[in-house]
C-alpha positions in Angstrom: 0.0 0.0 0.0 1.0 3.7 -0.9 0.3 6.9 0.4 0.8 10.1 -0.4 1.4 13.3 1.7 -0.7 16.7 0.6 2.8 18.5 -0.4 4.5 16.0 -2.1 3.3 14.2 -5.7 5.6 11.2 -5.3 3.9 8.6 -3.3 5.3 6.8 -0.6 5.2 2.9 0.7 3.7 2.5 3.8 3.0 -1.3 4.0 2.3 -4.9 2.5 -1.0 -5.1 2.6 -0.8 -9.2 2.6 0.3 -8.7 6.3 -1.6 -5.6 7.5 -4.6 -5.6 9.6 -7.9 -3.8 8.0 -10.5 -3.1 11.1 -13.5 -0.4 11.3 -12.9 2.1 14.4 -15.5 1.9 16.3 -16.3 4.3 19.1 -19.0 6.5 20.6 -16.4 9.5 20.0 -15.6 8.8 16.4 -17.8 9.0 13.7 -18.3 5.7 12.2 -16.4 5.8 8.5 -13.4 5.8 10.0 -11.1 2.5 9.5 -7.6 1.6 10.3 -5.0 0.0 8.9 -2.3 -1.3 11.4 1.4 -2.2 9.4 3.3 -5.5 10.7 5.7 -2.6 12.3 2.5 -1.5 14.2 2.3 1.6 12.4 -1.5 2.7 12.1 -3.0 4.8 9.6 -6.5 5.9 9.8 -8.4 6.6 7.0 -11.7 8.3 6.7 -14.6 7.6 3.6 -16.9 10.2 2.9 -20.5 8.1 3.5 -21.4 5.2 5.1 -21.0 3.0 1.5 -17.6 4.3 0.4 -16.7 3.1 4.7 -18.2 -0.4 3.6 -16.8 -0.7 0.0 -12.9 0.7 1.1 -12.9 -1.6 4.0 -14.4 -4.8 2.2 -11.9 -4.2 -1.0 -9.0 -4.0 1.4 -10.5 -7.3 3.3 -10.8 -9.1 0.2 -7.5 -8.5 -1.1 -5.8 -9.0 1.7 -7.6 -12.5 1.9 -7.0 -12.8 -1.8 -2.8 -12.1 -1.9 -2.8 -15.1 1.1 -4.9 -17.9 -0.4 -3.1 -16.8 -3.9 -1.3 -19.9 -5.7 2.1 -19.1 -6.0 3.5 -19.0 -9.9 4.5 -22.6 -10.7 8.4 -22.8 -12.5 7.7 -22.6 -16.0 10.7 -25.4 -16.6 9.9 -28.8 -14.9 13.2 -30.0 -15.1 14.8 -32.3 -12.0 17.1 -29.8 -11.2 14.5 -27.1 -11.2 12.0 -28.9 -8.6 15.3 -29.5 -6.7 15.8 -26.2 -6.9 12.7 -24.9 -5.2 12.3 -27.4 -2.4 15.8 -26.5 -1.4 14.6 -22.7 -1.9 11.2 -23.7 0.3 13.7 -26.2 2.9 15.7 -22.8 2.8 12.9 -20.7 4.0 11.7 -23.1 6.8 15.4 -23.3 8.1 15.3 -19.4 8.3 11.6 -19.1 10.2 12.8 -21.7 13.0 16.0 -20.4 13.8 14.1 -16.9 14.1 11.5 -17.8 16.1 13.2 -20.1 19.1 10.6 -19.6 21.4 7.0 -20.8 21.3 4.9 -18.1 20.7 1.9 -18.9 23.7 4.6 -20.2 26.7 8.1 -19.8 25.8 9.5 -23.5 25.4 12.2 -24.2 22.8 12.2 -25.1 19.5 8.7 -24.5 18.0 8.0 -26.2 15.0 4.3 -25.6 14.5 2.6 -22.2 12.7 -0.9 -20.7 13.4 -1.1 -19.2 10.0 -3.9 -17.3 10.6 -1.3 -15.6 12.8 1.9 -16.1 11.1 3.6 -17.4 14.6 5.1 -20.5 15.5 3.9 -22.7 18.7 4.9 -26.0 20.5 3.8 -29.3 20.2 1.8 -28.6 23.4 -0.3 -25.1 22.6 -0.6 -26.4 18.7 -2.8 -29.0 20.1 -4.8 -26.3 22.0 -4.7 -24.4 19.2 -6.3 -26.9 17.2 -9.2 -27.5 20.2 -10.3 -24.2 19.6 -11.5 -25.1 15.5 -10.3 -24.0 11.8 -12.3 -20.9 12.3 -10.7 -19.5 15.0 -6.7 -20.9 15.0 -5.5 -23.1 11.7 -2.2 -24.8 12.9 0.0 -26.8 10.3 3.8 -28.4 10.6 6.6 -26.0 9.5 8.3 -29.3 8.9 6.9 -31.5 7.8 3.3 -30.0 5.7 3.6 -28.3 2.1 3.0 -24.5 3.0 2.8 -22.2 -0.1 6.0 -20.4 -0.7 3.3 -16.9 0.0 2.5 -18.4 3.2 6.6 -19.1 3.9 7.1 -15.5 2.8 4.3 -13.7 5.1 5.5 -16.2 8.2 9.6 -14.7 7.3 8.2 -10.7 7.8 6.2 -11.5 11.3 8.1 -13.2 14.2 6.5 -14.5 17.4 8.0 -11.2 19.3 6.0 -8.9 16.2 3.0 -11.3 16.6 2.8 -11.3 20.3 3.2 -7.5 20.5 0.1 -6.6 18.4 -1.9 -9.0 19.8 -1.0 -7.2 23.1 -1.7 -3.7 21.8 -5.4 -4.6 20.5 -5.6 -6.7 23.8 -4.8 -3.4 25.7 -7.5 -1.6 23.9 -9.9 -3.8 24.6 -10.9 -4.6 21.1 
């Protein structure tokens, strides 16, 4: 996502919108087509639509795309050579190696060597909460093996920007505000 400041022309990137939160603000103070849009480096930008339609078509647009850039299918290789295929497992092996050794700690009680994702979340859990996580239904947590499941290379990608120290801090600032 771009914006662009009233005196300059150039516009400026503010954030992926793939990881970025979209939510209404909703409060007796504030009129009610005001939404926000919170970054992955918890930086929030507030935008305001001019009736109550424009509020529901900006926020449902930026919803859907969101939702659309994460269940996406990422570009298949164009050569299906051996070599090629080895290529991008070692690329996706790559990517897996690089999101455990920077997450060392279970995102819900601390214990070592997490090798479980909520990717509804983008945070990695324990053997332990992943099973909890799992009580509470599809709609709510979806947990899946960093090892050993086939996660899209998207999914990979979105999991590498967030870490369970990002994760855990945002969900602790909308905890805070009691939304």
């Amino acid at each position: 996502m771009y914006i662009r400041s009233p005196d300059r022309l150039e516009r400026e990137f503010c954030a992926k919108a793939m990881v970025s939160k979209i939510r209404p603000l909703l409060s007796p103070r504030i009129s009610s087509m005001f939404f926000e849009i919170v970054s992955p480096s918890r930086r929030s930008y507030i935008l305001q639509a001019e009736n109550q339609r424009e509020f529901l078509m900006w926020t449902k647009i930026l919803d859907n795309q969101v939702k659309l850039m994460l269940t996406a299918k990422s570009p298949k290789p164009r050569i299906s050579t051996r070599v090629s295929n080895s290529d991008v497992r070692m690329k996706l092996f790559n990517k897996k190696q690089e999101i455990l050794k920077k997450n060392p700690r279970c995102a819900d009680c601390g214990a070592a060597n997490p090798d479980w994702v909520n990717i509804m979340l983008g945070s990695l859990v324990c053997i332990e909460c992943s099973g909890i996580h799992r009580s509470l239904g599809t709609h709510v947590s979806k947990i899946r093996s960093v090892v050993l499941d086939n996660l899209k290379e998207a999914t990979l990608e979105c999991i590498l920007l967030l870490s369970n120290e990002t994760v855990n801090q945002i969900i602790e600032k909308i905890d805070s505000r009691g939304l």
